[in-house]
C-alpha positions in Angstrom: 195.3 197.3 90.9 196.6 195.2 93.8 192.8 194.0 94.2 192.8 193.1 90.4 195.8 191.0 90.8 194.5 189.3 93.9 191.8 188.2 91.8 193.8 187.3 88.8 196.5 185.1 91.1 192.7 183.3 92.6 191.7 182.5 89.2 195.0 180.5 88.0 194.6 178.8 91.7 190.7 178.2 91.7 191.6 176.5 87.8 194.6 174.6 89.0 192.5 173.5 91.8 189.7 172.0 89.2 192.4 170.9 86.8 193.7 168.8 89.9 190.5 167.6 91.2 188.9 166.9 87.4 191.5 163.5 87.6 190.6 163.0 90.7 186.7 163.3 90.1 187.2 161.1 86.8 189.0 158.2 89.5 185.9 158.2 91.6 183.5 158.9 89.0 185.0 155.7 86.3 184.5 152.9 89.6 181.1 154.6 90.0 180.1 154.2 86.6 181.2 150.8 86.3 179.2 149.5 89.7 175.9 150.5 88.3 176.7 148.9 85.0 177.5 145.3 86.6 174.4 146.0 88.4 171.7 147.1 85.8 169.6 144.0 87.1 169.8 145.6 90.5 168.7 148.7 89.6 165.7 147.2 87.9 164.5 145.3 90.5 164.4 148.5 92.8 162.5 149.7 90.2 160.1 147.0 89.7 159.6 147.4 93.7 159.1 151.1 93.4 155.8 150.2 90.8 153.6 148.3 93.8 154.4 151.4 95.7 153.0 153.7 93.8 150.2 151.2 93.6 149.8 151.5 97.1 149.6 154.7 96.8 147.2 155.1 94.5 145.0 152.0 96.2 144.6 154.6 99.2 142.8 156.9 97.0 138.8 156.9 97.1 138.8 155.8 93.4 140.8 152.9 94.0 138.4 152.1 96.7 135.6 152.4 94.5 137.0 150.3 91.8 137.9 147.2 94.3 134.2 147.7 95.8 132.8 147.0 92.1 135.9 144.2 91.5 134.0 142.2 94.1 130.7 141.8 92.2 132.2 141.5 88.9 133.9 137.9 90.6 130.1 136.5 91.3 129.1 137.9 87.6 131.6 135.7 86.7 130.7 132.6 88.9 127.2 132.5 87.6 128.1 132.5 84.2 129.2 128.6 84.7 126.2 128.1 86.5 124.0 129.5 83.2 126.3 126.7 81.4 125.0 123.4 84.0 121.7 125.0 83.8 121.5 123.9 80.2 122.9 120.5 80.0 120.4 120.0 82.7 117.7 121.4 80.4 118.2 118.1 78.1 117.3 115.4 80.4 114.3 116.8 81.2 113.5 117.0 77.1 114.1 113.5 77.8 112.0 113.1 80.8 109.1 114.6 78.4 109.8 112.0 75.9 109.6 108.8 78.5 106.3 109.9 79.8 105.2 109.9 76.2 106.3 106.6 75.4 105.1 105.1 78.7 101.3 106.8 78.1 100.9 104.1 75.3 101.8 101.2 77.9 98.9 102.3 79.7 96.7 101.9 77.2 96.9 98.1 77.2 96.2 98.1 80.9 93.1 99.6 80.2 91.8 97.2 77.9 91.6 94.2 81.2 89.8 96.7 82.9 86.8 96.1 79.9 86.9 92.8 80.3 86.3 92.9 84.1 83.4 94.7 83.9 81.1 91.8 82.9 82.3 89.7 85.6 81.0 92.4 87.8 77.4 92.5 85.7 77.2 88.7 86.5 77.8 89.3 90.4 75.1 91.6 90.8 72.4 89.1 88.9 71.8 86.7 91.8 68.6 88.7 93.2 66.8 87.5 96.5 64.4 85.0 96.0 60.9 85.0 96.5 59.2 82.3 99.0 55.9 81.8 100.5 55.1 79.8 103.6 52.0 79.3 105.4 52.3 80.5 109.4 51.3 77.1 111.0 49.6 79.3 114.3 47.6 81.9 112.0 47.0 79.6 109.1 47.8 82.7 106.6 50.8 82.9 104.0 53.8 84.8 104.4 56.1 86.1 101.5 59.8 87.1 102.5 63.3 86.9 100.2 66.0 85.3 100.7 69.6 86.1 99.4 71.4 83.7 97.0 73.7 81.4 98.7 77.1 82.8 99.5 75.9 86.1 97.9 76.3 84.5 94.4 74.2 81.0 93.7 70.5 80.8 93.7 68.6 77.3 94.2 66.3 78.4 91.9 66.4 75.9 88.6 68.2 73.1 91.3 66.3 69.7 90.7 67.5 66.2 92.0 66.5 63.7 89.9 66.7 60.7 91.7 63.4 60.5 93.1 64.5 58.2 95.8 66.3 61.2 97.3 64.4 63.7 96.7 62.5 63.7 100.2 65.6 63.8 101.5 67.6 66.3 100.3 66.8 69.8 100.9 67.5 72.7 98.5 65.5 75.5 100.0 67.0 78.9 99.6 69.7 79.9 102.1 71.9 82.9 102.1 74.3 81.6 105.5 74.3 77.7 105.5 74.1 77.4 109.4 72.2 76.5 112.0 73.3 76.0 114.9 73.1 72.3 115.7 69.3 73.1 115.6 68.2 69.8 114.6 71.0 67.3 116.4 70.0 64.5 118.4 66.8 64.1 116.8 65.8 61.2 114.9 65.1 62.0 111.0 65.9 65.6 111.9 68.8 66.3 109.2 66.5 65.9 106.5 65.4 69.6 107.2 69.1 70.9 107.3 69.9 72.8 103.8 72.5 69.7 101.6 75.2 72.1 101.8 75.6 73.0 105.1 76.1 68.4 105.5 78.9 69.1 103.0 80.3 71.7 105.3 79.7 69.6 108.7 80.9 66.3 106.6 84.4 67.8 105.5 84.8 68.8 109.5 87.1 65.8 110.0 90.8 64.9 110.5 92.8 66.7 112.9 93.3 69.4 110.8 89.3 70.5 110.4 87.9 69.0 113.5 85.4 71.8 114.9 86.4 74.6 112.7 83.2 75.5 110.6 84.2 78.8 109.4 87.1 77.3 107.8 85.3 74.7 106.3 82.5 77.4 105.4 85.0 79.0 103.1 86.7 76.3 101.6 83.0 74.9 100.3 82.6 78.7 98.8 86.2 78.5 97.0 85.6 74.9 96.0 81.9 76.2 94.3 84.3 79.0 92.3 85.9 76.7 90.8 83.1 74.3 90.2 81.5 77.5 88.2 84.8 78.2 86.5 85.0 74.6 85.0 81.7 73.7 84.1 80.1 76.9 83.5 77.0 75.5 85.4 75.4 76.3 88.9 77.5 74.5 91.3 74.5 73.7 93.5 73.2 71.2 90.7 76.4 69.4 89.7 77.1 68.6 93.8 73.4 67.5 93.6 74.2 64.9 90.7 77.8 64.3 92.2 75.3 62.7 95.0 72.9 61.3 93.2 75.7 59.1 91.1 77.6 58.1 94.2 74.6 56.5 96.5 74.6 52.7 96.6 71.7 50.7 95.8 73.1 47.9 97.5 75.3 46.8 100.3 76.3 43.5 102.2 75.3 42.3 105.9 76.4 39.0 107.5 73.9 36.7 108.9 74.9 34.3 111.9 73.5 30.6 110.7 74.9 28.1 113.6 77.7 30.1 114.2 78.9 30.7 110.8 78.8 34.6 109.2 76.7 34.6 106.2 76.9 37.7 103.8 73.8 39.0 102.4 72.8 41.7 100.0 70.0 44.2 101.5 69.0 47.4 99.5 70.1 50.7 101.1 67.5 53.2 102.5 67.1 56.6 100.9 68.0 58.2 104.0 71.5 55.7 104.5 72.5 56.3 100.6 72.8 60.1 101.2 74.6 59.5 104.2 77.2 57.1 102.8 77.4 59.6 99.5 78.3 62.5 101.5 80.8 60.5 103.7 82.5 59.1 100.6 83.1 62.8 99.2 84.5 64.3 102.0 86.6 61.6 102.2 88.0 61.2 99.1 88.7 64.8 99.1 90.7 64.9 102.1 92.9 62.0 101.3 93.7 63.6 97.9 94.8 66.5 99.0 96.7 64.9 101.4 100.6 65.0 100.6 99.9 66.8 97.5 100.3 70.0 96.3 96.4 70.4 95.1 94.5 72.4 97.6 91.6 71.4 99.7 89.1 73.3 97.6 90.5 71.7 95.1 90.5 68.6 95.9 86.7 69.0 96.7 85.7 70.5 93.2 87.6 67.8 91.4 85.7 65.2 93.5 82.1 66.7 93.0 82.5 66.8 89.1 83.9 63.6 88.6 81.3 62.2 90.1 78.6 64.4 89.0 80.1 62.5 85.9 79.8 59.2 87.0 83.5 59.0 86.5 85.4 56.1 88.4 88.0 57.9 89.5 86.1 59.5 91.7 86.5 58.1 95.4 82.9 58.7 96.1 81.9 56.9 92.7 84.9 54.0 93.0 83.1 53.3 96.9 79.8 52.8 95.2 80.8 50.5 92.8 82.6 48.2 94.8 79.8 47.9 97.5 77.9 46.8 94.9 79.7 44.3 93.2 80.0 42.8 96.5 76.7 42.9 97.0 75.6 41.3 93.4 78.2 38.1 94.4 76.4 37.8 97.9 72.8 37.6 96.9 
């Protein structure tokens, strides 16, 4: 009994204990309740920490491994799908490229057509042929046959006739390829009559300062002046600087006779062999001085002065000489 009373006087203790610490439980537990309500945002952001945690966590794992192994080359997947997109653009301007070299193959076509017309230019070089000439050996008495190539590789004297026969013993047109010879027939009396007519017009435009000596140049301006000798008159050059002498030689010319000291002038006719001479003079001359301070050439110059006067045309210098000399020589006789 006494036990059972022990426990009943425990039980009104152990409640009045509760009773007195439910107040105090309520105290402690009301400021506790209102803390975490001013501080809801607070307790999120632990929470919001917590999440990458667990992330961590999980990134340890061997699947998370594998999945940021295979996040790596999804990123260059996704780099080359821009590159796909310059790929294309890049696509057009070579559609474009195409369609240039299409327009551009009918501008060749025109440069073509030139070509054609060349080719006949190129027939007419390779006409000229070697000619055929046959001389008697002087120490075996018996004839020889050998060919010569046409003069500078295009002109032939074949057809070449001087008309004047006055001059005709002294002008020589045999064939020759290289108009030069050396000087072979200097200081010899009557001697130049055996050197070819061109190669004189070579030696007689060798004067001046500025062609004193030099034959090759010379040489080459008497080829470029025949060029355009051809190009203009469509005839062998060879013949119209033939005629261009011919129509330039005096007839006449004046000398003074000494009658008790006084100086008479007196016409004499001109030898065959003096005309030539003076004819040649007077065309390298006037050549020369018209090119001089002038913007025409020196090939030029020479191939207008052969056709004019292969024309008989007084402009010419050569031709204007001839008939001065003359009329001089008409008032002196």
């Amino acid at each position: 009994m006494a036990k059972d009373e022990k426990k009943e006087d425990a039980k009104p203790e152990k409640a009045d204990a509760k009773v007195a610490a439910e107040p105090e439980a309520k105290a402690e537990k009301k400021p506790a309740a209102k803390k975490p309500a001013a501080k809801k945002p607070a307790a999120k952001k632990p929470a919001a920490k917590k999440a990458p945690a667990k992330k961590k966590l999980e990134a340890d794992t061997p699947a998370a491994k594998d999945e940021k192994a295979e996040e790596p080359k999804k990123k260059p997947a996704a780099k080359k799908a821009p590159a796909k997109k310059k790929e294309e653009p890049k696509k057009k301007p070579a559609a474009k490229k195409t369609s240039k070299k299409k327009e551009e193959a009918p501008a060749e076509e025109p440069k073509k057509k030139p070509a054609a017309k060349k080719t006949p230019k190129k027939k007419e070089e390779a006409v000229p042929e070697g000619e055929v000439i046959e001389a008697v050996d002087e120490k075996t008495a018996t004839k020889v046959t050998y060919t010569v190539k046409p003069l500078f590789g295009k002109y032939t004297f074949s057809g070449v006739v001087v008309h004047n026969p006055g001059l005709q013993r002294y002008i020589n047109i045999e064939p020759v390829s290289i108009p030069h010879t050396g000087a072979r027939h200097a200081n010899r009396p009557f001697a130049k009559q055996h050197m070819n007519i061109v190669e004189r017009l070579i030696n007689g435009m060798m004067r001046t300062g500025h062609g004193t000596g030099q034959k090759a140049k010379m040489y080459r301006v008497v080829e470029k002046a025949f060029d355009i000798i051809l190009d203009r008159t469509k005839d062998n050059p060879i013949q119209v600087y033939i005629d261009a002498l011919c129509n330039s030689a005096p007839k006449e010319e004046v000398t003074r006779l000494r009658y008790g000291g006084i100086n008479v002038p007196k016409a004499v006719d001109v030898s065959a062999s003096r005309r030539l001479d003076l004819a040649l003079r007077n065309v390298c001359r006037g050549a020369v001085q018209s090119s001089h301070k002038s913007r025409r050439s020196l090939p030029q110059s020479l191939a207008n002065e052969i056709i004019l006067a292969s024309k008989r045309d007084i402009s010419s210098f050569a031709v204007g000489k001839k008939e001065e000399v003359e009329r001089i020589a008409a008032s002196a006789r």
